[in-house]
Every structure is written in structure tokens, then in C-alpha cells.
C-alpha positions in Angstrom: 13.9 60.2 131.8 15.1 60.3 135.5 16.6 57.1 136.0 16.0 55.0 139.1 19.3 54.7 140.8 19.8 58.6 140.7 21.8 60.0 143.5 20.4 63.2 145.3 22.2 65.3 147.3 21.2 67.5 150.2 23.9 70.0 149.7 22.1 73.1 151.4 19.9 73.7 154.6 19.6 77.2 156.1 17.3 80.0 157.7 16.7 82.7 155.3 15.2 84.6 158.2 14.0 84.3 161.6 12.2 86.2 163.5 10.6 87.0 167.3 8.4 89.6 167.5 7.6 91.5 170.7 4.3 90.1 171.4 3.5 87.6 174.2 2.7 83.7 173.3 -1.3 83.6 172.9 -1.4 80.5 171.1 0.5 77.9 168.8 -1.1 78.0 165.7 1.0 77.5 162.8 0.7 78.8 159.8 2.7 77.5 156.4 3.9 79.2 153.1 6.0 77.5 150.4 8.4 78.9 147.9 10.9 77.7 145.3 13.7 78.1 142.6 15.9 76.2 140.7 19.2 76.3 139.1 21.3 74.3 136.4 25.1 75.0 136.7 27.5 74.8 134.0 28.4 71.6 134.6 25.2 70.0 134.3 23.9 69.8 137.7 20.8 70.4 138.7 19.6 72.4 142.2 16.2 72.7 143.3 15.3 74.7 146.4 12.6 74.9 148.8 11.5 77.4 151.2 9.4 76.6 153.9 7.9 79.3 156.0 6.4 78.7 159.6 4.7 81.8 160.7 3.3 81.5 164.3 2.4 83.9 167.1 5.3 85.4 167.4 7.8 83.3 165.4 7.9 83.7 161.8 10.9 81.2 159.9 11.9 80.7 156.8 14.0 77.7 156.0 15.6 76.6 152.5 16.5 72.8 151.7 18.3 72.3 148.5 19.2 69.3 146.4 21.2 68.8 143.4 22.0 66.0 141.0 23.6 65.0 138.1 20.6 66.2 135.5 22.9 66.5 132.1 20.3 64.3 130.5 17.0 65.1 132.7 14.1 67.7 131.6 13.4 70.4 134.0 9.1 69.4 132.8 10.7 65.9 133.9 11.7 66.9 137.7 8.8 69.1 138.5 6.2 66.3 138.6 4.2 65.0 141.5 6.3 62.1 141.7 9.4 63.6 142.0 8.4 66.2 144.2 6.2 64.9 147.0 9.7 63.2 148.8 11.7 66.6 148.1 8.6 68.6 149.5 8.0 66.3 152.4 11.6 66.5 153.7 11.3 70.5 153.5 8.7 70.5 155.4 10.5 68.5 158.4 13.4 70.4 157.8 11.1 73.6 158.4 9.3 72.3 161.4 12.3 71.2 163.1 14.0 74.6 162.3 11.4 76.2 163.8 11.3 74.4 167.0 14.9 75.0 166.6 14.3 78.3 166.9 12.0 78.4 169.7 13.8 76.6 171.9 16.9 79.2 171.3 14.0 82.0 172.3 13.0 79.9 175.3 9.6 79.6 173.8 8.2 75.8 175.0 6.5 74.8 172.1 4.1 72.3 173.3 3.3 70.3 170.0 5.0 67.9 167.9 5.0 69.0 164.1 5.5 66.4 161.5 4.5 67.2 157.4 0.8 65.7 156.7 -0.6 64.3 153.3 -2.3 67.0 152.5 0.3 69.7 153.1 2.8 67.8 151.0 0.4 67.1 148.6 -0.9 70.9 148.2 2.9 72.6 147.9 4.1 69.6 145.5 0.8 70.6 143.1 1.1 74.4 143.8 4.9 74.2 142.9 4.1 72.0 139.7 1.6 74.6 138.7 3.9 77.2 139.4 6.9 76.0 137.2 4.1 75.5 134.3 3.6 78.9 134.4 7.1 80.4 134.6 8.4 77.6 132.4 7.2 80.4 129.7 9.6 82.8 130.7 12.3 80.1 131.2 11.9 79.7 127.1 11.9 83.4 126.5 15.5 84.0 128.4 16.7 80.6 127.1 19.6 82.1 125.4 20.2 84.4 128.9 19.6 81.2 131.7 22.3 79.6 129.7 25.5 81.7 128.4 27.6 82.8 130.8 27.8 86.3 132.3 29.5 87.3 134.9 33.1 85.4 136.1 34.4 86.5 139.5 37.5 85.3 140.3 37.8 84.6 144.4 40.9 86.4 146.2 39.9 89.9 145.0 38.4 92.4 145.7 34.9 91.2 144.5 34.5 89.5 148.0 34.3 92.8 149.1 31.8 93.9 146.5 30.1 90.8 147.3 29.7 90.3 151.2 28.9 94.0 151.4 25.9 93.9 149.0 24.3 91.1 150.4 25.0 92.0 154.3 23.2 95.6 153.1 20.0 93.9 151.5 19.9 90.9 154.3 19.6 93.9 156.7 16.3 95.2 154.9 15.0 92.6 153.8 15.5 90.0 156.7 17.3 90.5 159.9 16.8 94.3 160.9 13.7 94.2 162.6 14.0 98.8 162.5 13.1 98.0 158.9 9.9 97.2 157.8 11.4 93.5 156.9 7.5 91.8 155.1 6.7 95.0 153.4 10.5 95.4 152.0 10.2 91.7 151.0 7.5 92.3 148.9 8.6 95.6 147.1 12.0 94.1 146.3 10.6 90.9 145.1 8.6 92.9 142.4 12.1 93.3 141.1 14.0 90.5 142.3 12.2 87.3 143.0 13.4 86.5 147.1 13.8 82.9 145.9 16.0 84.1 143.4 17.8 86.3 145.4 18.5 83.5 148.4 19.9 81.1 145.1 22.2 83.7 143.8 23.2 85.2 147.0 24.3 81.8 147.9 26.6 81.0 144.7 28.2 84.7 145.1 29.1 84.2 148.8 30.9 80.8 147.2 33.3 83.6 146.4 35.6 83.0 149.7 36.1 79.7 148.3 36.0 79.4 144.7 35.7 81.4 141.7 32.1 81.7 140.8 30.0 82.1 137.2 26.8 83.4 136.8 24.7 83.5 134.0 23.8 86.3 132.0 20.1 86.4 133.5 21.7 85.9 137.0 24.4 88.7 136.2 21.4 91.2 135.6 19.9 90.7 138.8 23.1 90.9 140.9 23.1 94.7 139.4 19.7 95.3 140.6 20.7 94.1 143.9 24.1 96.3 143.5 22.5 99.2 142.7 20.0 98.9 145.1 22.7 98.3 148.0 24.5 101.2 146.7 21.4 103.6 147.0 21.0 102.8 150.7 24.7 103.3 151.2 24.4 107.0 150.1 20.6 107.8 151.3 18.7 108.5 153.3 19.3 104.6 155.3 22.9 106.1 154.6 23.6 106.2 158.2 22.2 102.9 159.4 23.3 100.6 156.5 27.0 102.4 157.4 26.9 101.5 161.3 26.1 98.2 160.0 28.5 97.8 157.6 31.1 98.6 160.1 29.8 96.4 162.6 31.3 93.3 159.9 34.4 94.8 159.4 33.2 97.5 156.6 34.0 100.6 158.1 35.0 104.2 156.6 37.8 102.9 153.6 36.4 99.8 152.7 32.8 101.4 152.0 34.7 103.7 149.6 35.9 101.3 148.0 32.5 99.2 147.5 31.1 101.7 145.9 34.2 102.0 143.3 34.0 98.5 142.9 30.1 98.8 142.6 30.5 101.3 139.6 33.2 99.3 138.4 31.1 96.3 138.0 28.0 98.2 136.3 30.7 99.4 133.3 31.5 95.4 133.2 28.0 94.6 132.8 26.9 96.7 130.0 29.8 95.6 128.2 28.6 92.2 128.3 25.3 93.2 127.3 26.5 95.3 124.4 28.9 92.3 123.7 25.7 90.5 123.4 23.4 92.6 121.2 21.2 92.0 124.5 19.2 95.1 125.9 17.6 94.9 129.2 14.5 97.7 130.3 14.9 96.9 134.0 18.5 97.6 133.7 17.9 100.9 131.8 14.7 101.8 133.8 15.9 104.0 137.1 14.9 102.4 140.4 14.2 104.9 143.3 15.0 101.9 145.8 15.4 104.7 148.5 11.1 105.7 148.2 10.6 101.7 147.6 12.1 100.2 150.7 11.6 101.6 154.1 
């Protein structure tokens, strides 16, 4: 049961992307999308995250609130109720609209409209994301034993941050912030593999790595190898050239990208270990993933 004095935390607000596109102002429609994920950490805390995108004209934003709380002895079927939603959902939704005029401004877009959550919006994402969890709540059950043992532990001060910051400024690049890619369509292919919620929660706890040491659970640890696997396919085809520009232009240049893919490879022995360590045999993992012809 969620008691009544428990204490929530905003403890994350960020764009996952924003965009302009090259196309003049013909209105100021606005249209709405909502996403989510959730985490328990090892300690017993509880996050819940929710995206809100604002796709207009020519802004498209997505923006993430997350909150977290003390939920050692609260249900994940308790927190993903109406009643503990609508609040959650309601502030996301401000959070979003004021990001995106946020945005705008930046642009030097006049945005002529005052935006402020309605009933019905907050009502329809707080059922859609209740219906949602009901649905992948089976799967939760299923991975149990995955969601909650311990995979990967990365220690910060080594050379993981490299591994690390270099993965997920690769993947941010095709998936969010280089308009030369083909950003939606990317978004969507990769999300077949890797849920994007999932993949704006976990690339959040690894880039913790500059300041802490960081644990991720076995189901987590699979997907970081997708995502370092896929990172190290555009390293070495075809996008070889522009993921290498890039990577230079953050300090990755010549050296340190031989050395992310040695840590890359490095990491990919550690994780079949684990899994062998725990009689635990993953298809996706053993499947090959052409993420060259998948992501353009």
C-alpha cells in the first residue's frame, strides 16, 4: 500500500531530442505523444519516467520527467494506477509544454499560445500508460529472475567511461541529434530492438559513470551489448566516416576510438561469462544484427 506521507522526488528533467526542421512556421498546432519506463534500483528505490513529445510545425521535442521514491514495500500494480498517475502525468505534461516553448524561444520562433495540460490529455496518457504496464507487466514476470540479479558492475575512474560516453554519443547521433540521419525512421528500427524509453533510462544510469560506480541488471546488461554492438558497427561501416568526425569532435579522436573498440570486445567476453555463469541464454544476443542495413 503507498502510504500517504510518501516523499517523491523529481530527480530528473531533460530533452531527449529536439528538433527544427527547415520548413517555415504555417501554423501552431500541436500535437502530443506519451511514453514511459520504469526502474527499481538495488536499493529499493523506485523511478518512473515520462516522455512527453510535442511535435509542431516545425518543432518536434521530447522531454523526460522522472521521479523516484522509497518503494521497498510498494507494488509496481500499486503505482501504475489512475490515482497515482494523473499528478505524475500532469506535471510531465507542463514540464513538456514549457520545454517546448523553451525551445522555441531559443529558435526565435514566437509561439503565440499559452499551453497548460487539460483533463482530458492527462486523463488519456494516465489510462494509456496503466493499460500499457498491464500488458508488459507479463514480460516483467517472465525476466523476473533477469530485472532483478545483478549484471554488469562498472567501476567509475576507468576506462569504461570511455566505453560508455562513446557508445551513447554514437547512437544519440542516429537516433536523435544528427539531422543527416534519418533521426524518426532510426528511432523506430532501433526500438524494435531496444525500447527508446529503455534506452533514455539506461543511458542515463551509465553516464552516472563520471561520478559513481554504476550496476545494472542482468536484463539491462543485455541491452547495453545491443547498444555496443550496434555503436561498434557504425564505427567500422559504412557511417564509419561520420560517426568518426563525430567522435573526434568530443574528444574521441584516432587512439581513443581504437581503444573503444578493445574495450567494446572486451566487454562482450565479460558478458557472456555472466550469462554462462548464469545458465541464462539470450536469442537476441546470439542472433547477428546487420545494424549497418537497419539504420540509415
Amino acid at each position: 500500500m503507498i502510504p500517504d506521507n510518501l516523499t517523491i522526488y523529481r530527480f530528473y528533467s531533460d530533452y531527449l531530442w529536439a528538433h527544427i526542421h527547415p520548413a517555415p512556421v504555417t501554423n501552431y498546432d500541436t500535437r502530443l505523444v506519451c511514453n514511459f519506463d520504469y526502474d527499481t534500483l538495488f536499493d529499493g528505490t523506485k523511478r518512473v519516467y515520462i516522455d512527453i513529445g510535442i511535435v509542431g510545425n516545425s518543432i518536434d521535442v521530447m522531454y523526460r520527467s522522472g521521479i523516484e521514491f522509497n518503494g521497498t514495500n510498494i507494488s509496481w500494480e500499486e503505482i501504475f494506477t489512475n490515482n497515482f498517475l494523473y499528478n505524475r502525468v500532469e506535471d510531465a505534461i507542463n514540464n513538456g509544454y514549457e520545454a517546448y516553448l523553451d525551445f522555441c524561444k531559443k529558435q526565435n520562433i514566437s509561439y503565440p499560445h499559452h499551453l497548460i495540460a487539460n483533463k482530458r490529455q492527462v486523463e488519456a496518457f494516465t489510462s494509456s500508460i496503466v493499460n500499457q504496464y498491464n500488458i508488459r507487466r507479463d514480460s516483467d514476470i517472465e525476466h523476473e529472475y533477469l530485472i532483478n540479479t545483478i549484471g554488469l558492475e562498472c567501476a567509475t575512474g576507468t576506462d569504461t567511461i570511455l566505453l560508455i560516453k562513446g557508445t551513447f554519443a554514437i547512437l544519440d547521433e542516429i537516433l536523435f541529434t544528427n539531422l543527416a540521419f534519418k533521426n524518426a525512421l532510426n528511432r523506430d528500427s532501433f526500438g524494435d530492438i531496444v525500447p527508446i524509453p529503455k534506452y533514455a533510462t539506461i543511458r542515463y544510469t551509465c553516464m552516472q559513470i563520471e561520478y559513481e560506480d554504476i550496476l545494472l541488471s542482468f536484463f539491462d546488461s543485455i541491452l547495453l551489448y545491443q547498444m555496443i554492438d550496434c555503436a561498434l558497427q557504425l564505427l567500422v561501416g559504412d557511417k564509419s566516416e561520420i560517426v568518426k568526425v563525430m567522435l573526434a569532435k568530443i574528444g574521441i579522436a584516432d587512439e581513443e576510438q581504437r581503444m573503444y573498440t578493445k574495450l567494446g570486445t572486451e566487454l562482450f567476453t565479460r558478458l557472456r561469462e555472466m550469462l554462462q555463469q548464469a545458465n541464462a541464454r539470450i536469442i537476441n544476443c546470439e542472433n547477428f544484427i546487420d545494424w549497418n542495413s537497419m539504420l540509415q
